[in-house]
C-alpha atoms as an extended CHARMM CRD file, in Angstrom:
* protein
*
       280  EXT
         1         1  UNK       CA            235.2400000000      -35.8430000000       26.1970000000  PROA      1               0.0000000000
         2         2  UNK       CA            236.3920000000      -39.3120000000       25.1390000000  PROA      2               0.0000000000
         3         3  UNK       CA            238.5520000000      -38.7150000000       22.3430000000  PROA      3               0.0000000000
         4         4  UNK       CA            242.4600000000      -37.4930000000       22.8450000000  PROA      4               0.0000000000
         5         5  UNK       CA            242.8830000000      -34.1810000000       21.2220000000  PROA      5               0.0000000000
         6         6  UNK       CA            244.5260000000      -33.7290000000       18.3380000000  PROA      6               0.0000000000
         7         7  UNK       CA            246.9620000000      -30.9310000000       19.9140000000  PROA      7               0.0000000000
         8         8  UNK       CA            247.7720000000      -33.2730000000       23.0210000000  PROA      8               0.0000000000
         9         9  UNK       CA            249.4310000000      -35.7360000000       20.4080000000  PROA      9               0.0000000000
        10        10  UNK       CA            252.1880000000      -33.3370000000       19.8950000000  PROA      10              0.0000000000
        11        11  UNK       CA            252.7890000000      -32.3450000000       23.4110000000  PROA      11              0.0000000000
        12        12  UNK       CA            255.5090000000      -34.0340000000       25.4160000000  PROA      12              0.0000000000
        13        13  UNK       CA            254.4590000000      -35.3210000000       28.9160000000  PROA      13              0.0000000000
        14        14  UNK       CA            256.0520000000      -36.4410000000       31.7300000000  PROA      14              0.0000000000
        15        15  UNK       CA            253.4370000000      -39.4760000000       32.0770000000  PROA      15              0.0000000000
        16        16  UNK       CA            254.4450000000      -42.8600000000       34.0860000000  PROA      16              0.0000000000
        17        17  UNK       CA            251.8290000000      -45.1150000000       33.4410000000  PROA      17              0.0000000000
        18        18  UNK       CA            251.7670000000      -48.1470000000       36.0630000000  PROA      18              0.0000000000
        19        19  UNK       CA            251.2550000000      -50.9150000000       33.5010000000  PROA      19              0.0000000000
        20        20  UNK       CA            249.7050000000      -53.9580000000       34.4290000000  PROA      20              0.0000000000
        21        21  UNK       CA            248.1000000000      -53.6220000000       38.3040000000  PROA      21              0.0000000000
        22        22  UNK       CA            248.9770000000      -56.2830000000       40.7850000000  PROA      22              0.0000000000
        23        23  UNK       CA            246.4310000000      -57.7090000000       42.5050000000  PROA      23              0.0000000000
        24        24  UNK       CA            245.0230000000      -55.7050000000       45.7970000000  PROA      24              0.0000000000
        25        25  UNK       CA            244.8240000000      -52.1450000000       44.4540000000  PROA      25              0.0000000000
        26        26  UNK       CA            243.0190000000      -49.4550000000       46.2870000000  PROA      26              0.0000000000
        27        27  UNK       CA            241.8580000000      -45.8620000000       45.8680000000  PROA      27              0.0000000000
        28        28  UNK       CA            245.2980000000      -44.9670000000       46.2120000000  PROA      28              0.0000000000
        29        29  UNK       CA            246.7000000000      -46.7150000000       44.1850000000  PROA      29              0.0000000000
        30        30  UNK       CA            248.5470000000      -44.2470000000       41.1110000000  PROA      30              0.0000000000
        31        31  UNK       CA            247.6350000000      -44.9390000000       37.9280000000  PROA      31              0.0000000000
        32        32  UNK       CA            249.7620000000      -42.3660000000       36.3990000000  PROA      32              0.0000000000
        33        33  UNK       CA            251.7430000000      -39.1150000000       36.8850000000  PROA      33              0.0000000000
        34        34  UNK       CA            252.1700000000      -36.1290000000       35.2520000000  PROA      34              0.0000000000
        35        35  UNK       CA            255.9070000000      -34.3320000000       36.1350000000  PROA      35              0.0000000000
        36        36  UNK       CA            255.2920000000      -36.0260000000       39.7600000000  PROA      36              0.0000000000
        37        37  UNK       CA            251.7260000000      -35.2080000000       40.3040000000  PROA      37              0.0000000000
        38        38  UNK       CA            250.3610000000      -38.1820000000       41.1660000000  PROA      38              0.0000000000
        39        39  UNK       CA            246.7170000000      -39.9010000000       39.4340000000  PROA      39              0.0000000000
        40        40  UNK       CA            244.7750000000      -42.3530000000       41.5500000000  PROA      40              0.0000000000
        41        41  UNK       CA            242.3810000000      -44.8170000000       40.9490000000  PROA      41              0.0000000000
        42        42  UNK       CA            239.9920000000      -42.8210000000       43.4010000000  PROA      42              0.0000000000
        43        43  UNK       CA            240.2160000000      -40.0920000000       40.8620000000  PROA      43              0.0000000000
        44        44  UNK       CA            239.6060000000      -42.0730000000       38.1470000000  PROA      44              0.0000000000
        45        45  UNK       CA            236.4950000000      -43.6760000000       40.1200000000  PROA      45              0.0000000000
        46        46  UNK       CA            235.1960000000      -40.3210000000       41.2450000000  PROA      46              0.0000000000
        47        47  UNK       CA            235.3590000000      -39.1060000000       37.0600000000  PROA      47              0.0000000000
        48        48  UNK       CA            233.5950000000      -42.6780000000       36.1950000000  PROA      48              0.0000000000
        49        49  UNK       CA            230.5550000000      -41.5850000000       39.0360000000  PROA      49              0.0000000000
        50        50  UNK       CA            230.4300000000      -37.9550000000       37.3160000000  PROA      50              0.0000000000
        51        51  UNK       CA            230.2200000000      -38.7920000000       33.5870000000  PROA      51              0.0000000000
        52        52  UNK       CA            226.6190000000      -37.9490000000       31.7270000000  PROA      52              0.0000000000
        53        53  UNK       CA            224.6320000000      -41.4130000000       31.2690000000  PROA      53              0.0000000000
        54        54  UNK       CA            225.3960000000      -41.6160000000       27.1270000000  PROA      54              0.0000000000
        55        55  UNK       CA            229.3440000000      -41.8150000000       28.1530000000  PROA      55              0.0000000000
        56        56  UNK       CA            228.7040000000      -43.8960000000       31.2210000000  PROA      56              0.0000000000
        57        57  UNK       CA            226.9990000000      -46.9990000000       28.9660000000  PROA      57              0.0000000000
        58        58  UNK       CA            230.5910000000      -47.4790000000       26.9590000000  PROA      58              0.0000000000
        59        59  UNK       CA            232.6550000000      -50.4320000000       28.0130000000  PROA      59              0.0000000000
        60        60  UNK       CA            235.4180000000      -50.0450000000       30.8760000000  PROA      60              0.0000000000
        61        61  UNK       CA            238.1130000000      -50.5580000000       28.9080000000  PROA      61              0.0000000000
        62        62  UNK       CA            236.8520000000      -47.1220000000       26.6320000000  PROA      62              0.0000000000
        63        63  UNK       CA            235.9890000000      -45.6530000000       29.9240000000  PROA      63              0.0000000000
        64        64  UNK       CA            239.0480000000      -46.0250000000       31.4500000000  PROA      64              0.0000000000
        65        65  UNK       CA            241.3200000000      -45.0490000000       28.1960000000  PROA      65              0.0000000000
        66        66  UNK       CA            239.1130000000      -41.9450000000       28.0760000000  PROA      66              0.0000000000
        67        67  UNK       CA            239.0820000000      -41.2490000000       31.6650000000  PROA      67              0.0000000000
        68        68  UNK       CA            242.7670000000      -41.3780000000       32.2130000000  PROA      68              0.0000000000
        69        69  UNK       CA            243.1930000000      -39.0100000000       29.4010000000  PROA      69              0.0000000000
        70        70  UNK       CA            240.6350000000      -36.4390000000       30.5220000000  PROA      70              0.0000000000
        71        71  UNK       CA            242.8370000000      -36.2840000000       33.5570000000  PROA      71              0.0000000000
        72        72  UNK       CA            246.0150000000      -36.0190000000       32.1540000000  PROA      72              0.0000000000
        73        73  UNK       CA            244.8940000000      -33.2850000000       29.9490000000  PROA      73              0.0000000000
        74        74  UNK       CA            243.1890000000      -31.2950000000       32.5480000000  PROA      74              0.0000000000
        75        75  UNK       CA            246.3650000000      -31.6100000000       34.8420000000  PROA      75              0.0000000000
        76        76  UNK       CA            248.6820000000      -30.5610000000       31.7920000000  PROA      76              0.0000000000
        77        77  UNK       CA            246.8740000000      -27.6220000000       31.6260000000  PROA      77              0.0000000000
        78        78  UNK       CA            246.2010000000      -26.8060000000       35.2110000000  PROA      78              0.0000000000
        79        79  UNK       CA            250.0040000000      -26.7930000000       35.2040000000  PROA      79              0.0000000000
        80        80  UNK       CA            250.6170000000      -24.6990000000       32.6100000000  PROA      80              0.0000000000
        81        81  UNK       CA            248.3170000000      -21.9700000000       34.3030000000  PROA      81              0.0000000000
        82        82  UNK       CA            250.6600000000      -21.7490000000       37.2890000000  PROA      82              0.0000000000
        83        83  UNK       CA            249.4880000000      -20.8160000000       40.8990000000  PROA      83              0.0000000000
        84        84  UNK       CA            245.8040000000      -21.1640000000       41.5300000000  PROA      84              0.0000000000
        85        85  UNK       CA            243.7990000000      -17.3880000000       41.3820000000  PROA      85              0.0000000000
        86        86  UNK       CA            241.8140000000      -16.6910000000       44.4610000000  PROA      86              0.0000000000
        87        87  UNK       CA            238.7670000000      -17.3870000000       42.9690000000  PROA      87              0.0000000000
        88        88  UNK       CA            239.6710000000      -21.1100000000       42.5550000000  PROA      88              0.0000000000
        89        89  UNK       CA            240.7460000000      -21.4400000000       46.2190000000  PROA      89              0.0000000000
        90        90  UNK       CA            236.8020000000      -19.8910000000       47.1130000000  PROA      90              0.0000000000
        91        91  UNK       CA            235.0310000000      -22.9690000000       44.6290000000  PROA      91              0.0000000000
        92        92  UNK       CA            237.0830000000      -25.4770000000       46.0160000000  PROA      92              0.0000000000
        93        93  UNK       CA            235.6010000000      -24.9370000000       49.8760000000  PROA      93              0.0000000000
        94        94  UNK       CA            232.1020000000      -24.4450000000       48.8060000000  PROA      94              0.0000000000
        95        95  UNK       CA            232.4760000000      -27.7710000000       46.7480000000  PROA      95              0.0000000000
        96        96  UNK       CA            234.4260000000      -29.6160000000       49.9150000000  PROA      96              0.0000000000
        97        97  UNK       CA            231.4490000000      -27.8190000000       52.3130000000  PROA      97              0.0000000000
        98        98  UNK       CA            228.7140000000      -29.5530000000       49.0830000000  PROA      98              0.0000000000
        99        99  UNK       CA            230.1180000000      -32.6530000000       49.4280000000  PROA      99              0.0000000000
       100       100  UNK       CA            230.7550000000      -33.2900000000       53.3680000000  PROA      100             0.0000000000
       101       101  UNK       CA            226.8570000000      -31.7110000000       53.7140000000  PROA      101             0.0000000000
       102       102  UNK       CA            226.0480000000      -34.5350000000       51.4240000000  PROA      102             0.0000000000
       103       103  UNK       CA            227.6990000000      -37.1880000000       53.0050000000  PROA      103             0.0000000000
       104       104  UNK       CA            225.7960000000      -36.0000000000       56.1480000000  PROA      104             0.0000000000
       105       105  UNK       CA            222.5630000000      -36.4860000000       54.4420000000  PROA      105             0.0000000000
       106       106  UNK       CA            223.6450000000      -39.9070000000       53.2100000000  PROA      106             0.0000000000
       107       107  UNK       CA            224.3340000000      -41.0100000000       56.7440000000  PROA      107             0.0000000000
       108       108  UNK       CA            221.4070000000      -39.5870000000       58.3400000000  PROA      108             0.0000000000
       109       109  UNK       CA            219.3690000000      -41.5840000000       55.5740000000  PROA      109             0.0000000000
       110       110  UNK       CA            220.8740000000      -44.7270000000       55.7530000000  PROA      110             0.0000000000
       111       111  UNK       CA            220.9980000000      -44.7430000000       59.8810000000  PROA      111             0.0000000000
       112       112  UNK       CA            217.4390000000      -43.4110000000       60.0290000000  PROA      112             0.0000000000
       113       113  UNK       CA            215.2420000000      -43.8760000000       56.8880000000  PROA      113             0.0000000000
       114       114  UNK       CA            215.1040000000      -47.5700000000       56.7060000000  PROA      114             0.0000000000
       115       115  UNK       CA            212.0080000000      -49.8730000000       56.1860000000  PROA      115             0.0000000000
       116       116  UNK       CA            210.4730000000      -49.2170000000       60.1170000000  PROA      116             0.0000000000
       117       117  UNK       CA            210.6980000000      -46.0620000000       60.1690000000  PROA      117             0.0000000000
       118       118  UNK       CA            209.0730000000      -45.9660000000       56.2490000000  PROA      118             0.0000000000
       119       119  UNK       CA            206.1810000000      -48.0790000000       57.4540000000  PROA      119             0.0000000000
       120       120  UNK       CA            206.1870000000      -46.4790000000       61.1720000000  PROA      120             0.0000000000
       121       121  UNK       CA            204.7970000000      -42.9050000000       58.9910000000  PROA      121             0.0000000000
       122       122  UNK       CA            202.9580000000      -44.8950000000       56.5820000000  PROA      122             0.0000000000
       123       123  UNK       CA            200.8980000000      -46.2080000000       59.7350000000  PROA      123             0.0000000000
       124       124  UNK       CA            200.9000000000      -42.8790000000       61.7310000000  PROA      124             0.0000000000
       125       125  UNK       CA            199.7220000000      -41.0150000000       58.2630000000  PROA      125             0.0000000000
       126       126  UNK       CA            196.7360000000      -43.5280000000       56.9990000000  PROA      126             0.0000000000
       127       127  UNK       CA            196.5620000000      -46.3560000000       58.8540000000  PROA      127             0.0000000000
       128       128  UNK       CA            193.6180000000      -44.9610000000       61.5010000000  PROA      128             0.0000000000
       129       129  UNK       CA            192.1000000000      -42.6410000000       59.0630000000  PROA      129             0.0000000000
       130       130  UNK       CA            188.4790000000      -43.2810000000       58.4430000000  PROA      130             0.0000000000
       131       131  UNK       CA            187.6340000000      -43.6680000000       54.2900000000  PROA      131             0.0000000000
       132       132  UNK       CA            187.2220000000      -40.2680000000       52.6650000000  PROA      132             0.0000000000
       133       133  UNK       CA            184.1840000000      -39.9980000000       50.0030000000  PROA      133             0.0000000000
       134       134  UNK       CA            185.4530000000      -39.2310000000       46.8330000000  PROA      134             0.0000000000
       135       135  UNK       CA            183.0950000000      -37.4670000000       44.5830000000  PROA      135             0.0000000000
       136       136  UNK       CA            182.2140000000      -37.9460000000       40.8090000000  PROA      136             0.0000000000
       137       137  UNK       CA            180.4750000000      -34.6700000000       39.2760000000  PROA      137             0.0000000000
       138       138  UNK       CA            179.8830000000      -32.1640000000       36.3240000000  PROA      138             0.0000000000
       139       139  UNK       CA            179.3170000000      -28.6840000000       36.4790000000  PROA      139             0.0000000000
       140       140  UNK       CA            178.9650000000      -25.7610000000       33.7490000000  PROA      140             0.0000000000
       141       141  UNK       CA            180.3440000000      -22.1180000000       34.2550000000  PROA      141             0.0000000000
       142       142  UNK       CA            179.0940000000      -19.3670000000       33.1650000000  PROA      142             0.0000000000
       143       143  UNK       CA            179.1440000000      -15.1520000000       33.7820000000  PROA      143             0.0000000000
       144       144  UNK       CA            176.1080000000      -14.1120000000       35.9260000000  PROA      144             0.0000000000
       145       145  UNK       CA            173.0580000000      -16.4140000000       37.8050000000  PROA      145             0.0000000000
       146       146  UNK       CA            170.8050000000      -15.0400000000       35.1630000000  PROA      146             0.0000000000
       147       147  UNK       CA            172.4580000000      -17.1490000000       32.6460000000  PROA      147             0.0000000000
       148       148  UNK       CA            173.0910000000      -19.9000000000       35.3580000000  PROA      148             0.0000000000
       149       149  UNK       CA            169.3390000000      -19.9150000000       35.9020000000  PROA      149             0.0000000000
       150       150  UNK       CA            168.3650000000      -20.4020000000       32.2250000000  PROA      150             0.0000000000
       151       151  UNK       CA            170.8970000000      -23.0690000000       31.5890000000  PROA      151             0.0000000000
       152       152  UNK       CA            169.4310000000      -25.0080000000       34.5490000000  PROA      152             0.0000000000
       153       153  UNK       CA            165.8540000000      -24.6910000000       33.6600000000  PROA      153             0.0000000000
       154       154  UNK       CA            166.8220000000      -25.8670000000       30.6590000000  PROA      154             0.0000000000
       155       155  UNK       CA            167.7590000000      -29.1400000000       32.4560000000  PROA      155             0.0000000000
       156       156  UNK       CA            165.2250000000      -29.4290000000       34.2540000000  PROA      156             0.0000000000
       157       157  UNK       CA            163.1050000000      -29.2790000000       31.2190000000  PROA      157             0.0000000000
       158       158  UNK       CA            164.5990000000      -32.7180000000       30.3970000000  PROA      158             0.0000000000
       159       159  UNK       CA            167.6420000000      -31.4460000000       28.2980000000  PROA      159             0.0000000000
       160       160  UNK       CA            170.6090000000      -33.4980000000       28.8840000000  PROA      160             0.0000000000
       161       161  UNK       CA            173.0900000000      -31.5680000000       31.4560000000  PROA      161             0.0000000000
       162       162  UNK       CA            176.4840000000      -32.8520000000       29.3170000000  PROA      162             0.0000000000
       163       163  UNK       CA            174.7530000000      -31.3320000000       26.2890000000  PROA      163             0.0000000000
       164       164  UNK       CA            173.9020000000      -27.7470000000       28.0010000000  PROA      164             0.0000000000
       165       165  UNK       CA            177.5680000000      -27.6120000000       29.6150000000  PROA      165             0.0000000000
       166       166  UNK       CA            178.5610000000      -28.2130000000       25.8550000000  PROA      166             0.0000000000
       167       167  UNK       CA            176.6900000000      -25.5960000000       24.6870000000  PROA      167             0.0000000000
       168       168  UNK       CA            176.9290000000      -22.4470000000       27.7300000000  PROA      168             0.0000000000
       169       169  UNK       CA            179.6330000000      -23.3580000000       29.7480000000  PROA      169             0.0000000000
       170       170  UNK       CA            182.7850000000      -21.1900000000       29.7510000000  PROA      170             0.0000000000
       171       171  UNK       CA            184.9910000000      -23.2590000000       31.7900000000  PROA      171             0.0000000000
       172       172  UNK       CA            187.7990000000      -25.3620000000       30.3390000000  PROA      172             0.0000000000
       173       173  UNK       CA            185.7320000000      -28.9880000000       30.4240000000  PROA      173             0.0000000000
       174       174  UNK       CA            182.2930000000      -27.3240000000       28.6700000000  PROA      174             0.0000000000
       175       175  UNK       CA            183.7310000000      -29.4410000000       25.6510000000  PROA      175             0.0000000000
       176       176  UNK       CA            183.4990000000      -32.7840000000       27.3390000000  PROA      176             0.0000000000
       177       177  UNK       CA            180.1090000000      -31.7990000000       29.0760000000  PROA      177             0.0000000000
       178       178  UNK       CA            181.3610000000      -30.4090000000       32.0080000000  PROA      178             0.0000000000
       179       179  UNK       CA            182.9350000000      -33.6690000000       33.7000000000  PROA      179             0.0000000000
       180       180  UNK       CA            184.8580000000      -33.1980000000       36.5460000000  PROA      180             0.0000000000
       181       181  UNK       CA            186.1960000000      -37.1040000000       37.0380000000  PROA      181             0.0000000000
       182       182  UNK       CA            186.7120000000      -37.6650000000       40.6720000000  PROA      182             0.0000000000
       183       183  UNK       CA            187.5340000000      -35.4500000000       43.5090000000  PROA      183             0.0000000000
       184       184  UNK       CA            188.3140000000      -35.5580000000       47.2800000000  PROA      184             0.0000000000
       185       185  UNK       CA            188.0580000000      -33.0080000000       49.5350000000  PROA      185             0.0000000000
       186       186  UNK       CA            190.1470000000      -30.0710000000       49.4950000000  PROA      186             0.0000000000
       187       187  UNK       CA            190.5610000000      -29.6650000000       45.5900000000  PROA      187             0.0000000000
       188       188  UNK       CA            188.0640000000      -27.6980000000       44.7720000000  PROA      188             0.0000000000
       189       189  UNK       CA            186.8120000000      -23.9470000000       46.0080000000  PROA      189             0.0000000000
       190       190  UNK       CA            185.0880000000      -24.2330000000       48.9960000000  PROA      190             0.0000000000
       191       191  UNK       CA            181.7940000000      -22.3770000000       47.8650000000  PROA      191             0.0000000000
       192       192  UNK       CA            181.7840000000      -25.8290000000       45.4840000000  PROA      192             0.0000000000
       193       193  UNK       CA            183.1770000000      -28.2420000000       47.3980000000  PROA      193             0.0000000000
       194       194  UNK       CA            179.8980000000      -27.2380000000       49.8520000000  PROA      194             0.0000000000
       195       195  UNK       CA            177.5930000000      -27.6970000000       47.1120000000  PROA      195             0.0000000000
       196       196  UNK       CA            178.5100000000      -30.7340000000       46.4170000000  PROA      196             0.0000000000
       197       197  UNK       CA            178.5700000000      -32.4060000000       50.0820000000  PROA      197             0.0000000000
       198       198  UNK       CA            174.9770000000      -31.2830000000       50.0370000000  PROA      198             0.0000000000
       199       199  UNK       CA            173.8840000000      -33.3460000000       47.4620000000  PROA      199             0.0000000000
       200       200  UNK       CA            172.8590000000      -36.6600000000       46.7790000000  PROA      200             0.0000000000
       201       201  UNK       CA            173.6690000000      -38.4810000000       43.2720000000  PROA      201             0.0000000000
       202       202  UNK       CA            171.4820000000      -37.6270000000       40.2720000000  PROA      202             0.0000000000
       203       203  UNK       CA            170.4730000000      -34.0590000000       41.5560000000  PROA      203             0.0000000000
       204       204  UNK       CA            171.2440000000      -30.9500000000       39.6930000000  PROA      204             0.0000000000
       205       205  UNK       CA            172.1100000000      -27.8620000000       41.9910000000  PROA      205             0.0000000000
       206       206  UNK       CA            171.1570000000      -24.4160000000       42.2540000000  PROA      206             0.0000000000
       207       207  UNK       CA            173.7920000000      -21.9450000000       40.9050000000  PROA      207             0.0000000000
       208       208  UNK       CA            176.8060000000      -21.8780000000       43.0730000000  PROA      208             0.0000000000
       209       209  UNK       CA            178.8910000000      -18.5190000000       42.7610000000  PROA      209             0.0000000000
       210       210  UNK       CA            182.7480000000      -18.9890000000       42.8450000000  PROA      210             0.0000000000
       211       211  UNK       CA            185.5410000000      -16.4820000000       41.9980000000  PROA      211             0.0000000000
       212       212  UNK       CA            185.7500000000      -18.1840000000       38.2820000000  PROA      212             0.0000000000
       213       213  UNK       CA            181.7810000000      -16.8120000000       38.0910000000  PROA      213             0.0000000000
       214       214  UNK       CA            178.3470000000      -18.5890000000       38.5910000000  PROA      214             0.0000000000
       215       215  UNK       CA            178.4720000000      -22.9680000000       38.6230000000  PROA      215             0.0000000000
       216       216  UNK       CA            175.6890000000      -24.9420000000       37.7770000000  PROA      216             0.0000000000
       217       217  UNK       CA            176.4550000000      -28.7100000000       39.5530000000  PROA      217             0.0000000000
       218       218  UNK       CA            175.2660000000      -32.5960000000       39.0260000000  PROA      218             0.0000000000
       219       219  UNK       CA            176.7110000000      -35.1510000000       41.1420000000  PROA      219             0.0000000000
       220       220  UNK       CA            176.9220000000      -38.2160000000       39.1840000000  PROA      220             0.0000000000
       221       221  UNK       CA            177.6700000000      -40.7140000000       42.2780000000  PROA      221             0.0000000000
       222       222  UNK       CA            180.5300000000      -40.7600000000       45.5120000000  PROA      222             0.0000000000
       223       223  UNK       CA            182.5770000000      -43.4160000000       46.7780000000  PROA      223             0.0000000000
       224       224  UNK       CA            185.0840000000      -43.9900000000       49.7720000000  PROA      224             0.0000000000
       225       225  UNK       CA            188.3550000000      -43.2940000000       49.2750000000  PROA      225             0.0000000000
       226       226  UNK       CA            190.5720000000      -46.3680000000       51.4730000000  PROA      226             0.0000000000
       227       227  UNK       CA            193.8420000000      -45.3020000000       52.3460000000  PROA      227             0.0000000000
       228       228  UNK       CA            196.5850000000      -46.1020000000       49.9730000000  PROA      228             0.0000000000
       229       229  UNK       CA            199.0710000000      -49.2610000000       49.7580000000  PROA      229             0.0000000000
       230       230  UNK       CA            202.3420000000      -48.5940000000       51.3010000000  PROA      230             0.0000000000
       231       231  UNK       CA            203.4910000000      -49.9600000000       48.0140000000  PROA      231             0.0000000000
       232       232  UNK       CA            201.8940000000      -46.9240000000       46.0280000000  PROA      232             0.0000000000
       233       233  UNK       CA            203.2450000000      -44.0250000000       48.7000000000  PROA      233             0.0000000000
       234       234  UNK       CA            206.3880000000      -45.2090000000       49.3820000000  PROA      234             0.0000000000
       235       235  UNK       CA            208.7340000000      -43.1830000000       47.8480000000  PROA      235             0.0000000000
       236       236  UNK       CA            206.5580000000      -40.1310000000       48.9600000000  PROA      236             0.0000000000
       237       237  UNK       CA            206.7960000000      -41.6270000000       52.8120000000  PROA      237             0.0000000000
       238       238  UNK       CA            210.7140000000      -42.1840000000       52.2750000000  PROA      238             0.0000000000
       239       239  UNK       CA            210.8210000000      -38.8580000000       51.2630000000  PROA      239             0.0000000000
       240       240  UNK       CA            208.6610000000      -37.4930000000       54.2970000000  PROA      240             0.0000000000
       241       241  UNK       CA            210.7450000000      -39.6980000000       56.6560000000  PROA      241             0.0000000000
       242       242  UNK       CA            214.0220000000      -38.0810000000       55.1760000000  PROA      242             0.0000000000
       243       243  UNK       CA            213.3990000000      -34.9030000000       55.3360000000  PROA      243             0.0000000000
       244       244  UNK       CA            211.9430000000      -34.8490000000       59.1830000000  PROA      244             0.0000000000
       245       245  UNK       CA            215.5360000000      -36.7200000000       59.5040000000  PROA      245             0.0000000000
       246       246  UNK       CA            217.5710000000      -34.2440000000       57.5080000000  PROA      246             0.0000000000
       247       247  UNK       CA            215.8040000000      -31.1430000000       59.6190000000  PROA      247             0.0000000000
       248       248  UNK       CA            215.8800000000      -32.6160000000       62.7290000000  PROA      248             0.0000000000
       249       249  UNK       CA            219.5380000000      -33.2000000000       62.7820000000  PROA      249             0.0000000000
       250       250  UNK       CA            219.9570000000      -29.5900000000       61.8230000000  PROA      250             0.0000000000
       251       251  UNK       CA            218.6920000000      -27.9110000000       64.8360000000  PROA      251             0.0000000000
       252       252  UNK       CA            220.8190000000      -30.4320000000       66.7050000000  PROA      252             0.0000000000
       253       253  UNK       CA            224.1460000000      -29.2170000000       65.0080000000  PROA      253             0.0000000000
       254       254  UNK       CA            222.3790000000      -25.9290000000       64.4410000000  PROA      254             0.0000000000
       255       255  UNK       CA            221.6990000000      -25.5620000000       68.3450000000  PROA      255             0.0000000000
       256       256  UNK       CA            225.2510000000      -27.0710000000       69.1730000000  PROA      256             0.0000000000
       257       257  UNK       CA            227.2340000000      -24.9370000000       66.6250000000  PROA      257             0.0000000000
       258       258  UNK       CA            228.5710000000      -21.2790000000       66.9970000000  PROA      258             0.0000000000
       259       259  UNK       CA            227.1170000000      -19.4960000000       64.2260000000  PROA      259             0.0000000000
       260       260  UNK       CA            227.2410000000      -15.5920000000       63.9870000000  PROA      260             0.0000000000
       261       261  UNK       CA            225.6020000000      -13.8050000000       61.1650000000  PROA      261             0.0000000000
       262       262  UNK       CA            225.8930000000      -10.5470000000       60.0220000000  PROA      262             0.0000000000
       263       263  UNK       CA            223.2350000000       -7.9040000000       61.1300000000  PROA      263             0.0000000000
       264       264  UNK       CA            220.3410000000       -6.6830000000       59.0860000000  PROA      264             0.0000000000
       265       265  UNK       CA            221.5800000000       -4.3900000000       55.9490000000  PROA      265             0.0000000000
       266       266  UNK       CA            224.9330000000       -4.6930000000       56.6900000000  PROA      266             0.0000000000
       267       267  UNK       CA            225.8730000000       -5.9010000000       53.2200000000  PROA      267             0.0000000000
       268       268  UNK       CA            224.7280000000       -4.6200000000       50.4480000000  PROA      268             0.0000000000
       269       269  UNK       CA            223.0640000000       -7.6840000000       48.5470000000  PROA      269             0.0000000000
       270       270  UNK       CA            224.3240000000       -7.2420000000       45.2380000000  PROA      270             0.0000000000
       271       271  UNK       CA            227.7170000000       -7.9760000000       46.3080000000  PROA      271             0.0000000000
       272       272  UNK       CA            227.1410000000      -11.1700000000       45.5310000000  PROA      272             0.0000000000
       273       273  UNK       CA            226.8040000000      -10.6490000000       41.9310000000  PROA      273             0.0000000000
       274       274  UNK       CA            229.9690000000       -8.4530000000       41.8230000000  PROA      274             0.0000000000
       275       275  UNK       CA            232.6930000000      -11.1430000000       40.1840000000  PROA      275             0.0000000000
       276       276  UNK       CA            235.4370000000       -8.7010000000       39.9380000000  PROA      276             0.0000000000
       277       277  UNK       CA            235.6150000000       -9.0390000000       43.9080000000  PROA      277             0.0000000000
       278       278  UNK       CA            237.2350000000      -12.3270000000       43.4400000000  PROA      278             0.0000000000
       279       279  UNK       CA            240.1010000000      -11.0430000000       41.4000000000  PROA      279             0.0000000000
       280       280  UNK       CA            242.2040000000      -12.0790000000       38.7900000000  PROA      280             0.0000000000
């Protein structure tokens, strides 16, 4: 994208390059023209923002070389194509409606996502909620209860649970011996998440039937869960706080605007995929 092409180097443009800038220059300030089309420094700003981050780490003075180039070239050639086709004049007002919607959000974030409102949901979310118990357990899986039955007599024999989960269990952690790691409430089945509640650390359940088949639990030992540090949720608050912002001001324009929509089936849907519609 950087480098001139070689073709360009034959080409003969009508290019008015400013020179040195004088102090005080703007976004509208023109950098260069090509046969009286105009180049600003707003352009060349806008380009800068856009590039992929391997061009953007190259010095400003390769930047701007490059840059300026990119948009000579691409106006060159928009020239030499003539009047703009229809379908041009269509991606042009969905990028101008893109970009005003996204000024929108930036303005509803700034005004309303700040550091209250961020620690105003952080209180409202965990702030009066009592410490969850978090639980630490293994389990093995197998087919039917008959061979959930064996495997847990087997236990209860004296053989070590980890080793029996190594040995019968289907699931996906029979390898390390059935451990679980810790869980709160909600993330497992509920058949198994009951079993589990019931018991105190060190005991060795009945067998628990799920929809993945027939569970034979030990709880190892709980704790309470305290609620999190802002520090550690913040971005997911911000992003909480934002979007309640972003939807809320859309029924407010939404209720305010004049909107009429086309009734059920009156378009056939794969219109949209029909590109000759836009013409040449």
């Amino acid at each position: 994208m950087l480098k001139h092409a070689t073709f360009f180097g034959a080409m003969a443009l009508s290019l008015a390059a400013t020179g040195v800038f004088a102090e005080g220059e703007t976004a509208a300030t023109v950098v260069a023209t090509v046969d009286g089309t105009e180049i600003t420094l707003g352009q060349m700003i806008i380009a800068r923002a856009q590039l992929p981050q391997q061009y953007a780490q190259l010095p400003d003075d390769v930047l701007f070389e490059g840059i300026l180039d990119q948009l000579v070239q691409q106006q060159v050639l928009a020239d030499g194509f003539g009047e703009a086709p229809a379908r041009v004049d269509y991606a042009i007002t969905n990028e101008r409606r893109s970009l005003l919607a996204g000024e929108e959000i930036n303005r509803i974030t700034m005004t309303t996502v700040t550091e209250e409102a961020v620690k105003a949901a952080y209180d409202a979310k965990f702030a009066d909620s009592a410490p969850s118990t978090e639980y630490n357990a293994s389990h093995l899986l197998v087919e039917t209860e008959e061979e959930a039955l064996a495997a847990k007599a087997r236990i209860d024999a004296g053989e070590d649970f980890a080793t029996v989960a190594k040995e019968v269990s289907t699931g996906p952690t029979g390898p390390n011996g059935g451990n679980l790691g810790w869980f709160g409430a909600g993330q497992m089945v509920p058949e198994f998440e009951e079993a589990v509640k019931a018991m105190s650390p060190g005991e060795v359940s009945e067998p628990v039937k799920t929809q993945f088949g027939w569970h034979v639990v030990t709880l190892l030992e709980t704790r309470n869960a305290e609620a999190p540090a802002l520090e550690d949720v913040q971005q997911e608050i911000f992003a909480e706080v934002q979007e309640a912002a972003i939807q809320a001001r859309l029924v407010e324009l939404k209720d305010a605007a004049e909107i009429t929509l086309p009734e059920p089936d009156a378009f056939d849907p794969t219109l949209i995929s029909n590109i000759d519609l836009l013409g040449e």
